[in-house]
BALUM-940946 format. One record per atom (N, C-alpha, C): x, y, z; residue in three letters. Coordinates in steps of 0.05 Angstrom, whole numbers, plus 5000, padded with zeros to 4 digits. Last residue first. Layout:
# BALUM-940946
XYZALA ...
//
This chain:
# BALUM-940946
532052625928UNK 533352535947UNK 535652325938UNK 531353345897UNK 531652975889UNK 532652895916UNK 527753795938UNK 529853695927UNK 529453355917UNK 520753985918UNK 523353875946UNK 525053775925UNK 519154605895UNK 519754345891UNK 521354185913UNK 516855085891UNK 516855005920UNK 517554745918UNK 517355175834UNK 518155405858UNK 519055315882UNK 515154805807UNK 518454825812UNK 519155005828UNK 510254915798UNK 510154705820UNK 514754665826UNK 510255355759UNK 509655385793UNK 510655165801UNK 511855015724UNK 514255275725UNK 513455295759UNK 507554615715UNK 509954565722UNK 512354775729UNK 503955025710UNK 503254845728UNK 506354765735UNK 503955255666UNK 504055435693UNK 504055245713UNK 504754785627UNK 507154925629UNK 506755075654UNK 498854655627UNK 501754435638UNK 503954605643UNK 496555105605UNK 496554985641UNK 498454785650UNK 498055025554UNK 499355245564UNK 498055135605UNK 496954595534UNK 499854565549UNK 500454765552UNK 491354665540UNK 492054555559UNK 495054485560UNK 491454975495UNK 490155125527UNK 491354915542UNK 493154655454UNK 494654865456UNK 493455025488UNK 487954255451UNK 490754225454UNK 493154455465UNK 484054715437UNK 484154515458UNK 486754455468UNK 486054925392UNK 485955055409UNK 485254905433UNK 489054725339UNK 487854545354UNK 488054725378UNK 491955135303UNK 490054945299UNK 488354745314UNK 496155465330UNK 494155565308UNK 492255415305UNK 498155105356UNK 497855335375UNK 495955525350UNK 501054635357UNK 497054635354UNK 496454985361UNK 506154705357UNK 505754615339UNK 502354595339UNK 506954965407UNK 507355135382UNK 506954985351UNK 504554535445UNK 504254915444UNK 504855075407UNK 506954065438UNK 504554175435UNK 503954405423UNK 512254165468UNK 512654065440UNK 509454155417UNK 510954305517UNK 512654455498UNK 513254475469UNK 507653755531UNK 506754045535UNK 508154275514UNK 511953475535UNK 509053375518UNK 509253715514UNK 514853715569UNK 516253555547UNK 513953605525UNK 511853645612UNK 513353965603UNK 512953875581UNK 510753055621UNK 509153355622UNK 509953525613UNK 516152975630UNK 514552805608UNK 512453055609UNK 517453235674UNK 518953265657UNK 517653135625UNK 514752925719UNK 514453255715UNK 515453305678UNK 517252525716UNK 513952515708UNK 513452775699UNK 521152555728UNK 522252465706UNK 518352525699UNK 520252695784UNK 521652935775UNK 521552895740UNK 517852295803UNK 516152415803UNK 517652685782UNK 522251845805UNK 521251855782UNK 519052065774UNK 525852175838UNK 526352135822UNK 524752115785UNK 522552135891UNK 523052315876UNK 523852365850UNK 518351585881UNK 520851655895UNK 520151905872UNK 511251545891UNK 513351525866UNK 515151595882UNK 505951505915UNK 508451405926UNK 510951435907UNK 499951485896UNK 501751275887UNK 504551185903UNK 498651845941UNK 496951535934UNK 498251375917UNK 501352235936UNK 500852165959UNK 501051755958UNK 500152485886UNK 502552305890UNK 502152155916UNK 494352575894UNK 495152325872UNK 498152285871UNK 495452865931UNK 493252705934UNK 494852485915UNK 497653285900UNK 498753115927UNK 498153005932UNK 494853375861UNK 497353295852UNK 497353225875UNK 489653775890UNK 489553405886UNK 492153265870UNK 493254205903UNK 491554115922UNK 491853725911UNK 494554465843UNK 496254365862UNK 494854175890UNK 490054115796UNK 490354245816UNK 492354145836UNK 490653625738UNK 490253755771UNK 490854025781UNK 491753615685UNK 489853595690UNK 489953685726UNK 498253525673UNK 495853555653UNK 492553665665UNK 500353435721UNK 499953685710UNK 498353735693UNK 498952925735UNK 498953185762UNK 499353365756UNK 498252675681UNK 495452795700UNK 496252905725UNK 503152435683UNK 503152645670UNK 500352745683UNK 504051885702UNK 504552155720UNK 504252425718UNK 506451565666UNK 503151575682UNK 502251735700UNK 512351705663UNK 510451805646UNK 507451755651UNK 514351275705UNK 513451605707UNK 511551755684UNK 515750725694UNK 512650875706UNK 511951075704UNK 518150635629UNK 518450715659UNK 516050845660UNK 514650065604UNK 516450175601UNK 517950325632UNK 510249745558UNK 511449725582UNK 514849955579UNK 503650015528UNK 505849855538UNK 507649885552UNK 501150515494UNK 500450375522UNK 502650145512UNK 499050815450UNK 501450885463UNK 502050725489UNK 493750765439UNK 495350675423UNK 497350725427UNK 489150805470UNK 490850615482UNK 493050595461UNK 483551065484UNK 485751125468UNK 488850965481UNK 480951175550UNK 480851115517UNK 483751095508UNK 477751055609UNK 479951045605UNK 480250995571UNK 472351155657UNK 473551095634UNK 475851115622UNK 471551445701UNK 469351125693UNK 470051045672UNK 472651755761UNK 473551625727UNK 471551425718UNK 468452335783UNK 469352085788UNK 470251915765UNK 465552715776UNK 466952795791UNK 468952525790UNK 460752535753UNK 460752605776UNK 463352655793UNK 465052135710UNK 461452255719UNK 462052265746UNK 469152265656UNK 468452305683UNK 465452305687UNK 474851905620UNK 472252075622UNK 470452025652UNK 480652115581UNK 479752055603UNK 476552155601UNK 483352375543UNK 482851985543UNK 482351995568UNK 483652895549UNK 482052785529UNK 481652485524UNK 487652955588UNK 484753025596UNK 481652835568UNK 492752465567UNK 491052645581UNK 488552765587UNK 495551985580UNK 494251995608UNK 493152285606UNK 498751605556UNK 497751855545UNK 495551905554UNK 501151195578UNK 503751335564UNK 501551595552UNK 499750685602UNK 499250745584UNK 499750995565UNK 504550185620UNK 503850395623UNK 501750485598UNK 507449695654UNK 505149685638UNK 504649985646UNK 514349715669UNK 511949675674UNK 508649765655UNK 520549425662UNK 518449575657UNK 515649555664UNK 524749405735UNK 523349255710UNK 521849485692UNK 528050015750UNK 527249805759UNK 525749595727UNK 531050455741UNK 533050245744UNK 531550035738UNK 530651055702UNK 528450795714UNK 529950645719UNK 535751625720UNK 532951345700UNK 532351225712UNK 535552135766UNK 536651825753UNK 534051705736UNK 534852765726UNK 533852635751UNK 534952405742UNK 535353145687UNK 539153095698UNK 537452865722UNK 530453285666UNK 531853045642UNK 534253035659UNK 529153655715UNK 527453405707UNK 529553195679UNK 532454065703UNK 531253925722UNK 530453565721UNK 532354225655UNK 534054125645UNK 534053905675UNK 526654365655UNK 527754225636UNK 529754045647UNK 526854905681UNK 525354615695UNK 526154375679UNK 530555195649UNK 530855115682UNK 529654785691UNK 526655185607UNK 528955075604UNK 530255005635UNK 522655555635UNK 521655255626UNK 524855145608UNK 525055965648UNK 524955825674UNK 524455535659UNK 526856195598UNK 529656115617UNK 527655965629UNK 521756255579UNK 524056055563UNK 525855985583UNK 515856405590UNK 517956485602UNK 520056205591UNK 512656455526UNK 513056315559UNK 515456445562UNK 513156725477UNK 509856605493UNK 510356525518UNK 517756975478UNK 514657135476UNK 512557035480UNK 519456325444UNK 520156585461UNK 518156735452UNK 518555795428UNK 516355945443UNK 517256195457UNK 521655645398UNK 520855675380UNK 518055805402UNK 525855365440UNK 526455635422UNK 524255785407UNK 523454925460UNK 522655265484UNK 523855465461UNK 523854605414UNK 519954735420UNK 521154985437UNK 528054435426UNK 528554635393UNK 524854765401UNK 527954255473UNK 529854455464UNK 528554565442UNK 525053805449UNK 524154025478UNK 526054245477UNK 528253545411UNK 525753665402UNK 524053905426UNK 532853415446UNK 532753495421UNK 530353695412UNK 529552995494UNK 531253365489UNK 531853435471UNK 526752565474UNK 526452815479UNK 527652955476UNK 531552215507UNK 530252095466UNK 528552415463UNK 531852295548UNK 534352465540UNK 533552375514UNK 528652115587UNK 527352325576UNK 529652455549UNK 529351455558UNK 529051605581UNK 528451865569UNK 523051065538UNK 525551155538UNK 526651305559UNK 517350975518UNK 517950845537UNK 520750905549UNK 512951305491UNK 514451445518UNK 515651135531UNK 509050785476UNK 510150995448UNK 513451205474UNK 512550205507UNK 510450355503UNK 511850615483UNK 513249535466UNK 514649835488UNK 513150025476UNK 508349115486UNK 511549235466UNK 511349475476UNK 509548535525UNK 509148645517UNK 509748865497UNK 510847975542UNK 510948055518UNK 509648335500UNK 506347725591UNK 508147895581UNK 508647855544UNK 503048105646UNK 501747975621UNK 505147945600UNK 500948345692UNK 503348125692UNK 502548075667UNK 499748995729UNK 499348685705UNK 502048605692UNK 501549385762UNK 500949045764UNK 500648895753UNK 499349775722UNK 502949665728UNK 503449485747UNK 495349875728UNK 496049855718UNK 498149715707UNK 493250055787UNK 492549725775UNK 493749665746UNK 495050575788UNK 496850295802UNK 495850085789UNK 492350835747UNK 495750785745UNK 496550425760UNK 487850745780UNK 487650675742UNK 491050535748UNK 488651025833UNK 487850645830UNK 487850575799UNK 489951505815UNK 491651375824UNK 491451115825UNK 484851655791UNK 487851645782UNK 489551475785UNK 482151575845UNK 480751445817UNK 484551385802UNK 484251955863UNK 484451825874UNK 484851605852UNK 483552555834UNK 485952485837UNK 485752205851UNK 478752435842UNK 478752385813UNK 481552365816UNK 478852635888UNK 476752335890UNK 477552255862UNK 479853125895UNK 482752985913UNK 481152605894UNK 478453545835UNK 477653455867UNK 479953255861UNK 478053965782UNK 478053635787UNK 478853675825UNK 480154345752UNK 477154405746UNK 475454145770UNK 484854375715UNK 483954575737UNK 481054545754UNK 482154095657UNK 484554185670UNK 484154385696UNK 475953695661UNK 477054035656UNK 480054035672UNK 474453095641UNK 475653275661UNK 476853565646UNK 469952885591UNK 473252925587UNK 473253125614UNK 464752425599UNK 466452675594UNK 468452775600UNK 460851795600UNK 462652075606UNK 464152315597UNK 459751135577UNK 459651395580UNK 461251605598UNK 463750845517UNK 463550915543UNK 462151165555UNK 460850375470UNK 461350555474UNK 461250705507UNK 464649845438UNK 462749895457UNK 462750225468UNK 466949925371UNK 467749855399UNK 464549965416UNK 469349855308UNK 467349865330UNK 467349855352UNK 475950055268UNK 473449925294UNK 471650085302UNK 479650005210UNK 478350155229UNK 476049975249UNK 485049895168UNK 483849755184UNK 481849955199UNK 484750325107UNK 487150245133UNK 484250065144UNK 482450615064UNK 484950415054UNK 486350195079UNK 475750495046UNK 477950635060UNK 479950465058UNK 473750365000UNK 472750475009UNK 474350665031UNK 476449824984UNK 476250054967UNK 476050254974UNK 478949735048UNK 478349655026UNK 477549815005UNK 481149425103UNK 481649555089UNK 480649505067UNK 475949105161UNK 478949115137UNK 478649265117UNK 474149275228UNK 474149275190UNK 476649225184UNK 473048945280UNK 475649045262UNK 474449045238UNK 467949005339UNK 468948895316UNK 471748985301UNK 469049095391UNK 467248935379UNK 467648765347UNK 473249235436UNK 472449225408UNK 471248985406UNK 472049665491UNK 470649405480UNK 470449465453UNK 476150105522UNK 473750065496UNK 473449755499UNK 475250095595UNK 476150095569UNK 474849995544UNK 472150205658UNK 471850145633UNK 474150245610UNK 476250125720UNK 474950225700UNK 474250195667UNK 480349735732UNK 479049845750UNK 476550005744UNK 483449125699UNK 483049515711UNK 481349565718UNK 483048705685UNK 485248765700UNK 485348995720UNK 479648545635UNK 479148515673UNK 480548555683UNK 482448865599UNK 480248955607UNK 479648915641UNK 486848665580UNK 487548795600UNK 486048895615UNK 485148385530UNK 486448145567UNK 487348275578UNK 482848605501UNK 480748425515UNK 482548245541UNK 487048975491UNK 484849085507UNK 483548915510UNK 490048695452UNK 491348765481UNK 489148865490UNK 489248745402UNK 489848485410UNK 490048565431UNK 486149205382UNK 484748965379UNK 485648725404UNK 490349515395UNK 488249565411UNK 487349245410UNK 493349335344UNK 495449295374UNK 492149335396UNK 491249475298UNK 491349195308UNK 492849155337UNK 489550045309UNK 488149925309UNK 488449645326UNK 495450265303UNK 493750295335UNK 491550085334UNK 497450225254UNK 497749965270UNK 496350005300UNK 494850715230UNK 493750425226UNK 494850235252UNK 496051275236UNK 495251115265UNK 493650905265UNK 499951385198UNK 501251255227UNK 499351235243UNK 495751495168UNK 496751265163UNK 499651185182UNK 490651885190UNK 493151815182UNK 494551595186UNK 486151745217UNK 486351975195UNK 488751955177UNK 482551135232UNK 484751275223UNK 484951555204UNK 476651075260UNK 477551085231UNK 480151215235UNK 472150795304UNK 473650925300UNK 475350935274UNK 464850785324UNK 466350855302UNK 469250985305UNK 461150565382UNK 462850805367UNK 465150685345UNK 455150485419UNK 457450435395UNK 459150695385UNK 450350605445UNK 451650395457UNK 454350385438UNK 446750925412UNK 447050975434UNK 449150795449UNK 450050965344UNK 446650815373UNK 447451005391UNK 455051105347UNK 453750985333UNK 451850895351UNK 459651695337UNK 458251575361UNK 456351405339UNK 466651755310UNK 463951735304UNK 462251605322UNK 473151925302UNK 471151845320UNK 468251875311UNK 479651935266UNK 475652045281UNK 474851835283UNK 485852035299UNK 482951835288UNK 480252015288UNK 489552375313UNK 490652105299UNK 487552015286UNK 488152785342UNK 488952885306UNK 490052645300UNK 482353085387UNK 484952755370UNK 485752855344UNK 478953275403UNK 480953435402UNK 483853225389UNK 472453165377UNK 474453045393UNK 476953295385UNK 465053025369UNK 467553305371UNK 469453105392UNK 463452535326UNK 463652585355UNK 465652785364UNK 458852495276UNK 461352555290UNK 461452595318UNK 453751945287UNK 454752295282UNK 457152335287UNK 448551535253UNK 451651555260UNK 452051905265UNK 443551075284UNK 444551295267UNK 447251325280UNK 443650405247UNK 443550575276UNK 445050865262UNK 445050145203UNK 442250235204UNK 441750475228UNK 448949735204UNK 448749955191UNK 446650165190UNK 449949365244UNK 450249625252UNK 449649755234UNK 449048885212UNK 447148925232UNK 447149185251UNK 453248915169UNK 450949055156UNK 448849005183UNK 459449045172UNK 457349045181UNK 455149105189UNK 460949165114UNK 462148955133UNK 461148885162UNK 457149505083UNK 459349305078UNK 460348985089UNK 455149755120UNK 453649635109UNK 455849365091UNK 460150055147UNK 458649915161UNK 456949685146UNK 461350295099UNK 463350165112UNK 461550005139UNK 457150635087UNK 457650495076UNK 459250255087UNK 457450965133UNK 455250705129UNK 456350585115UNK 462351295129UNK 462051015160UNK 458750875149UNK 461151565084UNK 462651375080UNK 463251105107UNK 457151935107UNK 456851745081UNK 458351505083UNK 459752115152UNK 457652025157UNK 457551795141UNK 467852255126UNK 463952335135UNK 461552055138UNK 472852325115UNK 471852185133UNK 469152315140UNK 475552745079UNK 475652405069UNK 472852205086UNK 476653175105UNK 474553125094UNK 474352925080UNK 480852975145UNK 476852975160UNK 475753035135UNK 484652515111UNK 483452835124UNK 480952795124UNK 488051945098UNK 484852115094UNK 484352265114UNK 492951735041UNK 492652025065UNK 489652125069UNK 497051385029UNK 495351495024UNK 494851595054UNK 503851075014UNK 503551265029UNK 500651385028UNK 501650454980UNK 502650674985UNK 502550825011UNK 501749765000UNK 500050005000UNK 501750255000UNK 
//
């Protein structure tokens, strides 16, 4: 298969029946709508009330498909909260070129950065931990499985390219903080590596869902650590380190995956994906503040 390429306007309504009637013609009938998402790997389409439509936009985010397929029905009973249920796998075909799924559909809503209690920092913290208990092996290394120093290249060349939008010296400060902390000594662990506001969903204040798994495998823990900036309040970050316990070390390498994400974000969605671009501007005040009063590495 060549290099082909389908942009949201490749991907409408028309073309998920068809693709449904096709291949499965006992879903084709339930109505279909886009589902507003802040994702620039897949759309999303809500189907019934109970289903959802996912479709690759780009052709790096075919193999998410077959890696979801095979790893979410034996990590499902493991966790603590709902994950997609694929139902089904299309195959590639006139119609669209890459693999795309059905899956069971979860209810809730994406947490507000700033916006979240000590009970969702808790929630957090039982997703993570039950996470990196599972024994399953063979797993493959998660998308963030490295140390932070596969990064600095590109976190460098992002704080250049944000002078006038952030303070540069302190988010290079915190930088260079966080990438001089020790690496992961210990085994890898089952992570899911993209822990933000937008793969997460809430009722009442409380997790009930966990999406988007195409960065999930084994690696260092800290990167599950990114929701004490992506998403908390100084108040519930204590809560949710509290409850995990990370040594300093890896809490400093967590900080650092946060910036990292965050820096890289900013100036590359900073015209086009205004979701994206609000929330690594709160990762960044979050992490510049939370370095003021930082305890030393031990």
């Amino acid at each position: 298969m060549g290099r082909m390429h389908a942009d949201e306007a490749d991907i409408d309504v028309a073309l998920v029946r068809r693709l449904l009637a096709a291949q499965f013609p006992q879903w084709a009938d339930l109505p279909a709508e886009p589902f507003p998402s802040s994702g620039t790997v897949n759309a999303v389409y809500r189907l019934g009330h109970h289903l959802s439509v996912r479709l690759p936009r780009i052709e790096n985010g075919v193999g998410d498909i077959d890696k979801e397929h095979r790893w979410l029905p034996r990590l499902a009973p493991l966790l603590p909260v709902a994950i997609p249920d694929v139902l089904g796998r299309g195959a590639p075909s006139a119609e669209f070129p890459w693999p795309w799924s059905v899956s069971r559909w979860i209810d809730g809503e994406n947490p507000r950065e700033g916006h979240e209690d000590g009970l969702l920092a808790e929630d957090l913290a039982g997703f993570v931990e039950a996470f990196r208990r599972i024994d399953l092996p063979d797993g493959p290394a998660a998308y963030r499985a490295g140390p932070l120093a596969r990064v600095d290249a590109g976190t460098r060349r992002a704080i250049g390219e944000l002078e006038g939008l952030i303070d540069t010296g302190a988010a290079t400060e915190a930088w260079e903080a966080a990438a001089g902390a020790p690496e992961w000594a210990g085994r890898p662990v089952w992570v899911h590596s993209d822990l933000m506001p937008g793969n997460l969903l809430v009722r009442g204040g409380r997790l009930t869902g966990v999406i988007d798994f195409a960065t999930m495998g084994v690696g260092d823990p800290a990167v599950d650590l990114i929701p004490a900036w992506n998403l908390l309040t100084p108040a519930s970050r204590e809560v949710f380190r509290a409850a995990l316990g990370p040594d300093d070390a890896t809490w400093a390498r967590g900080r650092g995956w946060a910036l990292s994400m965050a820096l890289i974000q900013l100036p590359y969605y900073l015209h086009t994906n205004p979701g994206i671009a609000a929330n690594a501007r709160y990762v960044i005040g979050q992490v510049l503040a939370d370095r003021i009063e930082d305890r030393p590495l031990g």
